[in-house]
Biopython code that builds the backbone (N, CA, C, O; Angstrom):
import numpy as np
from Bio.PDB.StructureBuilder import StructureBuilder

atoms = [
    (1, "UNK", "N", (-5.171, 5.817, -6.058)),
    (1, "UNK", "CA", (-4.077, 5.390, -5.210)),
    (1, "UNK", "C", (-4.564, 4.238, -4.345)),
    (1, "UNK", "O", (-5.658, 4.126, -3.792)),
    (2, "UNK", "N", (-3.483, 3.370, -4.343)),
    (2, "UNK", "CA", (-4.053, 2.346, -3.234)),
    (2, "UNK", "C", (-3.831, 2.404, -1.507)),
    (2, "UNK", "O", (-3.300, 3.440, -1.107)),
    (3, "UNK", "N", (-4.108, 1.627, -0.721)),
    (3, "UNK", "CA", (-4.727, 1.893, 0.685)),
    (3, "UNK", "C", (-3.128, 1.408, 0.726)),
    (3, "UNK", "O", (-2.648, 0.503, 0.043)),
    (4, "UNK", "N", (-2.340, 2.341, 1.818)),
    (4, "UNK", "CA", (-0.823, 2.110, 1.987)),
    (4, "UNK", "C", (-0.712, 2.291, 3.301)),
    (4, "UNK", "O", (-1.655, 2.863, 3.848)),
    (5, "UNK", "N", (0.476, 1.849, 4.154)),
    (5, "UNK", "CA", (1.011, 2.584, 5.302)),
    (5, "UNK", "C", (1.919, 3.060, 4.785)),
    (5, "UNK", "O", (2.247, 2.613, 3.686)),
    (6, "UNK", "N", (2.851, 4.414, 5.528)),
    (6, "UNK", "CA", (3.891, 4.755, 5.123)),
    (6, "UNK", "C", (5.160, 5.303, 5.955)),
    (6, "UNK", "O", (4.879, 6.039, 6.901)),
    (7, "UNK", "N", (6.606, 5.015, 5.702)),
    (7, "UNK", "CA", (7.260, 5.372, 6.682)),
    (7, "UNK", "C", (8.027, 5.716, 6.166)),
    (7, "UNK", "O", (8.261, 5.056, 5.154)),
    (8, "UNK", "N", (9.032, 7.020, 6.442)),
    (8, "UNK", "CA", (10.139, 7.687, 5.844)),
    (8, "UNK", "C", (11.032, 7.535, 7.113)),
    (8, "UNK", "O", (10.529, 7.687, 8.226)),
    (9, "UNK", "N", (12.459, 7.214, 6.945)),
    (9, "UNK", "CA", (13.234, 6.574, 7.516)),
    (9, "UNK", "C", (15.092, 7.315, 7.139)),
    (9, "UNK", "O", (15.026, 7.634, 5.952)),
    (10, "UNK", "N", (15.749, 7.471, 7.376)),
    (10, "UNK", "CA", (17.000, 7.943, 6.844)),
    (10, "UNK", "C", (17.200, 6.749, 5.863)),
    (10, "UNK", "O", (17.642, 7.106, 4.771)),
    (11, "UNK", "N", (17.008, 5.595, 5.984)),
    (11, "UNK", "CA", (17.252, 4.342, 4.671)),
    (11, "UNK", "C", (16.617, 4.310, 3.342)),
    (11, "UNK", "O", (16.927, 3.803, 2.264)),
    (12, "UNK", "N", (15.475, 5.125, 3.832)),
    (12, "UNK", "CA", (14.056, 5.270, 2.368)),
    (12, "UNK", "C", (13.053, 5.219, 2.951)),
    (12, "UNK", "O", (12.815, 5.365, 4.150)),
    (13, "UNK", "N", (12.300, 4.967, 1.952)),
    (13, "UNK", "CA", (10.477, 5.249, 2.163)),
    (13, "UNK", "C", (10.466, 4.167, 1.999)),
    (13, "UNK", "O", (10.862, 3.522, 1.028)),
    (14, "UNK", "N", (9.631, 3.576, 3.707)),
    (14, "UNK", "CA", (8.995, 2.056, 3.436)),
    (14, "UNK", "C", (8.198, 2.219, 3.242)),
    (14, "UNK", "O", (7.776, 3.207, 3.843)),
    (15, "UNK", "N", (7.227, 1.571, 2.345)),
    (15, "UNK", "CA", (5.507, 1.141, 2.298)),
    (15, "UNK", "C", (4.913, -0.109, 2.552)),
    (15, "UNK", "O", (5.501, -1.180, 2.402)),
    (16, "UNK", "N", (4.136, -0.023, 2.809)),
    (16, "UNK", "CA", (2.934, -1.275, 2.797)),
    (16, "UNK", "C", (1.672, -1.176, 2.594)),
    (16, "UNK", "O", (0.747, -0.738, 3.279)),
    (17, "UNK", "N", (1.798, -2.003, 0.750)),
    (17, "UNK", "CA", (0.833, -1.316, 0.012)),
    (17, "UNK", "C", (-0.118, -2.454, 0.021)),
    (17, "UNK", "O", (0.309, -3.608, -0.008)),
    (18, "UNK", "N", (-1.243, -2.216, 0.056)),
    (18, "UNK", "CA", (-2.509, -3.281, 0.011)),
    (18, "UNK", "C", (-2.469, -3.230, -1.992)),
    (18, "UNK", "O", (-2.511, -2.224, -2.700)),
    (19, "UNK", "N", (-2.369, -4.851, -2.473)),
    (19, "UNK", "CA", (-2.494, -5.225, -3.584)),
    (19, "UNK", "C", (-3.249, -6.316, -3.877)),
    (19, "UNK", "O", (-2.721, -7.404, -4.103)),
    (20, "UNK", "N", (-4.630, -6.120, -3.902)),
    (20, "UNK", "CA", (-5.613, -7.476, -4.297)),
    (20, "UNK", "C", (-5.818, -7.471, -2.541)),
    (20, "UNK", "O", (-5.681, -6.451, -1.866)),
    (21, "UNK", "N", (-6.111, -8.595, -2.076)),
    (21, "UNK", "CA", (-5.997, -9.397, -0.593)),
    (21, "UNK", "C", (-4.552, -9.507, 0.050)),
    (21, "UNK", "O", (-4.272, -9.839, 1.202)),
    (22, "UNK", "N", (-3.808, -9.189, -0.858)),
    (22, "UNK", "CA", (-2.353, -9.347, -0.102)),
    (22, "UNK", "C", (-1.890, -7.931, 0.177)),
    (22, "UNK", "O", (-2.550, -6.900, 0.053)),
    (23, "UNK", "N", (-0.510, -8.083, 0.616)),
    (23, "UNK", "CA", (0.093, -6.630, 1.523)),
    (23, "UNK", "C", (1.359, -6.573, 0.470)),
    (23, "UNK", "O", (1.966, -7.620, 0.244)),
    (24, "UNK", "N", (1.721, -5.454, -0.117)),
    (24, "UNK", "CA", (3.682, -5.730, -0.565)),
    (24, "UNK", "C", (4.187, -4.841, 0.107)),
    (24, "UNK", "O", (3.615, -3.758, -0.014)),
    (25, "UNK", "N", (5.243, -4.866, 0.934)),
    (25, "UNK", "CA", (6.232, -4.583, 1.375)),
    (25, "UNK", "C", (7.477, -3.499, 0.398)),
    (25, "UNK", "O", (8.031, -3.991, -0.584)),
    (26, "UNK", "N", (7.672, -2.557, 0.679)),
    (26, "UNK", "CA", (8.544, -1.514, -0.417)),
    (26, "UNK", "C", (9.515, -0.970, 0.482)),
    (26, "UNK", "O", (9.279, -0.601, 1.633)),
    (27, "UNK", "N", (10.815, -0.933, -0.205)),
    (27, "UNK", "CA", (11.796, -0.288, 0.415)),
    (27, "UNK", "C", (12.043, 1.040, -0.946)),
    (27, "UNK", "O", (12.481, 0.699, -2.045)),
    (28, "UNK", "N", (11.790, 2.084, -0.727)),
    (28, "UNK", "CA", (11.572, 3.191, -2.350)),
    (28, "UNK", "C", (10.989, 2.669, -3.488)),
    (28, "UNK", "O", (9.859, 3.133, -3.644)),
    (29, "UNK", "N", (11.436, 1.607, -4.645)),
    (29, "UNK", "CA", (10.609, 1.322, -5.007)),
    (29, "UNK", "C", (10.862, -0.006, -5.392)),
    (29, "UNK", "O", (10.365, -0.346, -6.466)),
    (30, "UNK", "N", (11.606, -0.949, -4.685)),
    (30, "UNK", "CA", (12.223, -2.232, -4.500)),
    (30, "UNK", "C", (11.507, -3.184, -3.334)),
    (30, "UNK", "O", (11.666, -3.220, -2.114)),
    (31, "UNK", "N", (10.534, -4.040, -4.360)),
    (31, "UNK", "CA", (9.451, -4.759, -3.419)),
    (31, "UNK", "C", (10.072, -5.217, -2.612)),
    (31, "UNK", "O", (11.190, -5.151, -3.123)),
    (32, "UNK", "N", (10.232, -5.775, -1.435)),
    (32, "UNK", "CA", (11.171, -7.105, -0.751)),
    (32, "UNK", "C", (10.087, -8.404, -0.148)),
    (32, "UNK", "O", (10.408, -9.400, 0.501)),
    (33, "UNK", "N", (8.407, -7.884, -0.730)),
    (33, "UNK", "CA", (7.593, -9.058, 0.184)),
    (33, "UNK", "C", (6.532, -9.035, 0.067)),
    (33, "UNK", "O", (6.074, -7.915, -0.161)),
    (34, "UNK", "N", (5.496, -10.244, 0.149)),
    (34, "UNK", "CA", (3.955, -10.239, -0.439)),
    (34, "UNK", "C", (3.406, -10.654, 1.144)),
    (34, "UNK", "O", (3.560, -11.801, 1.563)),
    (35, "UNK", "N", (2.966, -9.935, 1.698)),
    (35, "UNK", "CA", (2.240, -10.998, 2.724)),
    (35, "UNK", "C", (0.595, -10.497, 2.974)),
    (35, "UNK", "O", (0.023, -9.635, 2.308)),
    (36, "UNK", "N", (0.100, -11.154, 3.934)),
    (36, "UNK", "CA", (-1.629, -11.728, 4.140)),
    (36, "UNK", "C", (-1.677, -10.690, 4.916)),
    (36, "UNK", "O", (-2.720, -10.046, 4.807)),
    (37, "UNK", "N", (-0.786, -10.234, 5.787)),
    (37, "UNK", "CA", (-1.796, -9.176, 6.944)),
    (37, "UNK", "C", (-0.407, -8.062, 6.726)),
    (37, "UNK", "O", (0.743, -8.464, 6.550)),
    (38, "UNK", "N", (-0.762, -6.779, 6.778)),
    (38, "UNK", "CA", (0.290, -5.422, 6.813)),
    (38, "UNK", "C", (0.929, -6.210, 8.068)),
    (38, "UNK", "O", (2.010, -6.739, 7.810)),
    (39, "UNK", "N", (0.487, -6.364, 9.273)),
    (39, "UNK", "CA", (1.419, -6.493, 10.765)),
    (39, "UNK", "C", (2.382, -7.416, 10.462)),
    (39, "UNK", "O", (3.396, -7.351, 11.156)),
    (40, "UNK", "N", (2.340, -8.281, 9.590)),
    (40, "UNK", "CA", (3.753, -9.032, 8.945)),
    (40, "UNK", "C", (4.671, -8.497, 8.340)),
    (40, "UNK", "O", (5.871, -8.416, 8.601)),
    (41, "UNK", "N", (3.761, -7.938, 7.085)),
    (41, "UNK", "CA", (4.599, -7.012, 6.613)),
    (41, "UNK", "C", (5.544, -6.319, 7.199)),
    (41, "UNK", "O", (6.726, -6.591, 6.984)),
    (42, "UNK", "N", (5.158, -5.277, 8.064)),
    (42, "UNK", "CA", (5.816, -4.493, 9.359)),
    (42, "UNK", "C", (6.654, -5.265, 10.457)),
    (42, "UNK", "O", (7.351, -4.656, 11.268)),
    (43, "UNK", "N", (6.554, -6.501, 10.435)),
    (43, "UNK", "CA", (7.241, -7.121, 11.199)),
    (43, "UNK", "C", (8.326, -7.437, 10.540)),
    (43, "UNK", "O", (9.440, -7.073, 10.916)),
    (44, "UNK", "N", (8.126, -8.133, 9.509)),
    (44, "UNK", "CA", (9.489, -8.822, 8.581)),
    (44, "UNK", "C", (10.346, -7.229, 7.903)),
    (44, "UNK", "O", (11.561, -7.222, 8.098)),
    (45, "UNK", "N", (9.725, -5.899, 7.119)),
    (45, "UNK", "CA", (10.802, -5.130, 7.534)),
    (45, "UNK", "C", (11.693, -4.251, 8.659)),
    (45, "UNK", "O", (12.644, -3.479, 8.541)),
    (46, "UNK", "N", (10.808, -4.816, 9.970)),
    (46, "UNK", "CA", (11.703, -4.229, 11.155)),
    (46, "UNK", "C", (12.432, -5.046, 11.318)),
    (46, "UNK", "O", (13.504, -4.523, 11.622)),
    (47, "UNK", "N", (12.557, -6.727, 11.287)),
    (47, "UNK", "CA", (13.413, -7.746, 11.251)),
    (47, "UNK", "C", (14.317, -7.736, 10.150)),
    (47, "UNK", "O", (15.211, -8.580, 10.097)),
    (48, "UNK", "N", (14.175, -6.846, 9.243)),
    (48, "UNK", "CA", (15.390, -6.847, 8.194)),
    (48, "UNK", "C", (16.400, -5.295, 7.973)),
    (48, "UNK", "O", (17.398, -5.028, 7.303)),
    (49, "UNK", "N", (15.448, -4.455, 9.001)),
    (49, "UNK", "CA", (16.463, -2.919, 8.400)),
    (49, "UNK", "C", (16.210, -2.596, 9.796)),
    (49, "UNK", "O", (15.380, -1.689, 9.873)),
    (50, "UNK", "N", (16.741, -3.124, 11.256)),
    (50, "UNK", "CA", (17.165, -2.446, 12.540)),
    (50, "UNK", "C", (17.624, -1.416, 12.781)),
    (50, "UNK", "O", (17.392, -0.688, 13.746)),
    (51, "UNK", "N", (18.463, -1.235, 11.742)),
    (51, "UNK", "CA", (19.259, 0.506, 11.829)),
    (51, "UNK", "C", (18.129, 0.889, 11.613)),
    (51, "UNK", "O", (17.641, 0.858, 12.743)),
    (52, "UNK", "N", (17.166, 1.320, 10.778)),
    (52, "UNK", "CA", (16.375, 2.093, 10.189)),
    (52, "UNK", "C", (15.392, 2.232, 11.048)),
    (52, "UNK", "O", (14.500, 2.970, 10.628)),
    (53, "UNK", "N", (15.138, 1.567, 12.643)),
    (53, "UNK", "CA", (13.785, 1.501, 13.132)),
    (53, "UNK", "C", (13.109, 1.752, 12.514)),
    (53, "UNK", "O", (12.755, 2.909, 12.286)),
    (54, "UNK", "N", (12.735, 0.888, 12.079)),
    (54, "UNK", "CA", (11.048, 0.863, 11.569)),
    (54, "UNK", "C", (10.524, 0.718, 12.533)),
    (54, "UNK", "O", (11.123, 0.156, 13.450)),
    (55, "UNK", "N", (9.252, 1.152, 12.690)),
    (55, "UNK", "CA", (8.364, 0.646, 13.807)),
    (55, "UNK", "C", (7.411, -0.431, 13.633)),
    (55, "UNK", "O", (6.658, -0.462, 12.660)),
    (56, "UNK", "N", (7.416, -1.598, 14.831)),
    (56, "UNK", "CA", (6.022, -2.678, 14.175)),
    (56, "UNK", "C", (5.489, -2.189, 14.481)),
    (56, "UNK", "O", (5.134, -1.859, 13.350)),
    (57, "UNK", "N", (4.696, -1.465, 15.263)),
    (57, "UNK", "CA", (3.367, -0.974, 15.371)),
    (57, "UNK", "C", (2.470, -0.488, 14.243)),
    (57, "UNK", "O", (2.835, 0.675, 14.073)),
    (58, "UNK", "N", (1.575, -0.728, 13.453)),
    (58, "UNK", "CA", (1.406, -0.063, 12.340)),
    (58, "UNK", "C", (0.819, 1.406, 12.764)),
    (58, "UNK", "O", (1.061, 2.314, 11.969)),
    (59, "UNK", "N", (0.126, 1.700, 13.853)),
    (59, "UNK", "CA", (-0.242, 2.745, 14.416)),
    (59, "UNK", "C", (1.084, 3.644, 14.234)),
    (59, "UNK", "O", (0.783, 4.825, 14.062)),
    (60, "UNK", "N", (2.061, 3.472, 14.228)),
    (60, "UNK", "CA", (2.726, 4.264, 14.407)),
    (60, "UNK", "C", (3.378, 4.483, 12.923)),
    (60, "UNK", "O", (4.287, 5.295, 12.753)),
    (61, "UNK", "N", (2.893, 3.769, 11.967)),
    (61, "UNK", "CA", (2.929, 4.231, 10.790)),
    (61, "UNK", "C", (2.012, 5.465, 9.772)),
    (61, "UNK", "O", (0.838, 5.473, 10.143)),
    (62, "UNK", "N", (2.206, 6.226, 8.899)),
    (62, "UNK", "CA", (1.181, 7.234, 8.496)),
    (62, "UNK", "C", (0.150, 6.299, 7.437)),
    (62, "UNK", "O", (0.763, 5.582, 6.646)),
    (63, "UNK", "N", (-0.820, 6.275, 7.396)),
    (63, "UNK", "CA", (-1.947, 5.467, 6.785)),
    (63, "UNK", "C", (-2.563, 6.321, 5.622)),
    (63, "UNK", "O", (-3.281, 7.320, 5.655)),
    (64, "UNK", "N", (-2.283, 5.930, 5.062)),
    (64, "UNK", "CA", (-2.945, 6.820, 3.769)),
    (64, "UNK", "C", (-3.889, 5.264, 3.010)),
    (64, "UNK", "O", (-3.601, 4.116, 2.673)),
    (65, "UNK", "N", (-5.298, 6.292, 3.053)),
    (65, "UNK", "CA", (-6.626, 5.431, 2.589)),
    (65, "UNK", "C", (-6.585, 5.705, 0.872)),
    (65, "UNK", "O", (-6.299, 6.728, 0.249)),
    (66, "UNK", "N", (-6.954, 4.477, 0.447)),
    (66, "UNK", "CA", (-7.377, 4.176, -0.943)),
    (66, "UNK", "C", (-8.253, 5.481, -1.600)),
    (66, "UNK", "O", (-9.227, 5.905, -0.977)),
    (67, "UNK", "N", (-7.912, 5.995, -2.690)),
    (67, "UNK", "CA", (-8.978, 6.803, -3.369)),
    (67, "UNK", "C", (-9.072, 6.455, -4.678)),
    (67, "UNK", "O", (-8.238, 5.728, -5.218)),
    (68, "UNK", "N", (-10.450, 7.120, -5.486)),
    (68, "UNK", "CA", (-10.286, 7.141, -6.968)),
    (68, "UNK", "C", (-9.270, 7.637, -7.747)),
    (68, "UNK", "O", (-8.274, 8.081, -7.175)),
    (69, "UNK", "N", (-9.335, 7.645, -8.964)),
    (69, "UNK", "CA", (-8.311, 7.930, -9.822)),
    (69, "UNK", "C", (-8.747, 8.949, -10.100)),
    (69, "UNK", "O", (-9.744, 8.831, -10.812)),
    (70, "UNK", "N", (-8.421, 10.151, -9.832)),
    (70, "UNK", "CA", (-8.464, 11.210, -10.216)),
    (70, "UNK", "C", (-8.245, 11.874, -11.118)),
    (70, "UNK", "O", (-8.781, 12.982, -11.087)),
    (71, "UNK", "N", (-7.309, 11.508, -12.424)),
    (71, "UNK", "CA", (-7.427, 11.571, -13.687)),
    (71, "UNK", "C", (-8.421, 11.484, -14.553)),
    (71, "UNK", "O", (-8.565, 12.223, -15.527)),
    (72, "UNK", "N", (-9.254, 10.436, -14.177)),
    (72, "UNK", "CA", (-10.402, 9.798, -14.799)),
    (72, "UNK", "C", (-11.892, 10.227, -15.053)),
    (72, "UNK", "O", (-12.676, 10.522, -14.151)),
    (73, "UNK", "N", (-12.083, 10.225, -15.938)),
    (73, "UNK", "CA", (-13.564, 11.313, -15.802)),
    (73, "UNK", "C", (-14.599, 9.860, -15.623)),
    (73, "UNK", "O", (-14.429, 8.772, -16.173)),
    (74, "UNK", "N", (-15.519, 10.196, -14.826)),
    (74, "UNK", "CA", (-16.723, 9.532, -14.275)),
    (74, "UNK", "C", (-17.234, 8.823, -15.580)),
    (74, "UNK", "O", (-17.185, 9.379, -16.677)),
    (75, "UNK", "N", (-17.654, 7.742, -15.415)),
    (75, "UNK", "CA", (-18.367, 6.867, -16.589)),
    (75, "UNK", "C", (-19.547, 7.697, -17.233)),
    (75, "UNK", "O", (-20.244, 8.484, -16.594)),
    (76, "UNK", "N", (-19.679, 7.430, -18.545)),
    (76, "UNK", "CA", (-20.685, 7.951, -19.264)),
    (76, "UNK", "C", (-21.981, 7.200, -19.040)),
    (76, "UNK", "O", (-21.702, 6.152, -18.457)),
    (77, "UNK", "N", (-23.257, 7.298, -19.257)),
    (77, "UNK", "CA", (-24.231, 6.550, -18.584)),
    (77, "UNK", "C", (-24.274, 5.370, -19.666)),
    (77, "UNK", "O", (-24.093, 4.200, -19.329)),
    (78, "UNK", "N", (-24.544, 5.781, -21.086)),
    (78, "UNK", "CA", (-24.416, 4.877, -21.865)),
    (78, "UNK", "C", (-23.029, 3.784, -22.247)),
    (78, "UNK", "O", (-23.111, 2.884, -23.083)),
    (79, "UNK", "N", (-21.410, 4.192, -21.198)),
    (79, "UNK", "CA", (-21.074, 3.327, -20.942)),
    (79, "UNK", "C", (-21.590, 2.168, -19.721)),
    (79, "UNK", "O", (-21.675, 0.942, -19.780)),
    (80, "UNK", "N", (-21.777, 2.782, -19.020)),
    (80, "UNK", "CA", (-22.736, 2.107, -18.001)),
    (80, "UNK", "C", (-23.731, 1.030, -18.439)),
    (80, "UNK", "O", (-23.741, -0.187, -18.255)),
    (81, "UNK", "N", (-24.759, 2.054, -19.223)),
    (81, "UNK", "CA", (-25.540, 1.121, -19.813)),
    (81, "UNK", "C", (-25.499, -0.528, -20.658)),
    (81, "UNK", "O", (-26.244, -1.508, -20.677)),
    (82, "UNK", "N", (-24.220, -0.161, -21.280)),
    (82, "UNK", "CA", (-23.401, -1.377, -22.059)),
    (82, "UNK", "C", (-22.552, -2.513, -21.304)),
    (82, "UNK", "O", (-22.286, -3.597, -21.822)),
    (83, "UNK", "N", (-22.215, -2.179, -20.191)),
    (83, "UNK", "CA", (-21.509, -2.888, -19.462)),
    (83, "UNK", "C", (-22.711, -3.935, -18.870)),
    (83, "UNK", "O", (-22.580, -5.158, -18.914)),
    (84, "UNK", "N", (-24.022, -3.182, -18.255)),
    (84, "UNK", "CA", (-25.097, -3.627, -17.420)),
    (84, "UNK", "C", (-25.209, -5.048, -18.386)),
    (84, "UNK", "O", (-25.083, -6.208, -17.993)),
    (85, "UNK", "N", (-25.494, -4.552, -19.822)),
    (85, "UNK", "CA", (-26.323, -5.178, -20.628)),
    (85, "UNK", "C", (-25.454, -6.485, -21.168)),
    (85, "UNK", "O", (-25.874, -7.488, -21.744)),
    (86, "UNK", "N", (-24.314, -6.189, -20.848)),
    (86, "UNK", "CA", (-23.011, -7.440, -21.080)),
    (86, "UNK", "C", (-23.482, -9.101, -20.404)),
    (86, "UNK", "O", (-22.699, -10.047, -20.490)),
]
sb = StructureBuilder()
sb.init_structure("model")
sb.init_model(0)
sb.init_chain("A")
sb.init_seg("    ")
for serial, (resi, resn, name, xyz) in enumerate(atoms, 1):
    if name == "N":
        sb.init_residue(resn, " ", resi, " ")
    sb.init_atom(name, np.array(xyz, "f"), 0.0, 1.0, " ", f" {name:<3s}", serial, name[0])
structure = sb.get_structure()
């Protein structure tokens, strides 16, 4: 999973999902925005859904941190090994 803020709202679930170096912006699952820092992010959807208070503060958003893929079984050594040797 990637490193997100998150906000549930009577309008939907906003997110702000860290993708590469940039931030996207989600209204359920309808991007509306790419930006450089989350606090934009959070700014430009409180400037677009007022009914919905969003909050800018990102503190006051729930933060859910990046993890592994948990599906995935751990590399084999001799994949390892092959990749090194690439």
């Amino acid at each position: 999973m990637l490193a997100q803020y998150v906000y549930q709202s009577t309008s939907g679930l906003f997110r702000i999902i860290r993708h590469g170096h940039r931030w996207r912006a989600l209204l359920d699952e309808v991007e509306l925005g790419r930006f450089d820092e989350p606090d934009a992010a959070a700014t430009a959807l409180r400037d677009s859904f007022n009914a919905a208070r969003v909050p800018h503060r990102l503190d006051r958003w729930r933060y859910l941190p990046a993890t592994a893929l948990g599906h995935l079984a751990p590399p084999h050594p001799t994949a390892m090994a092959r990749l090194a040797a690439a």
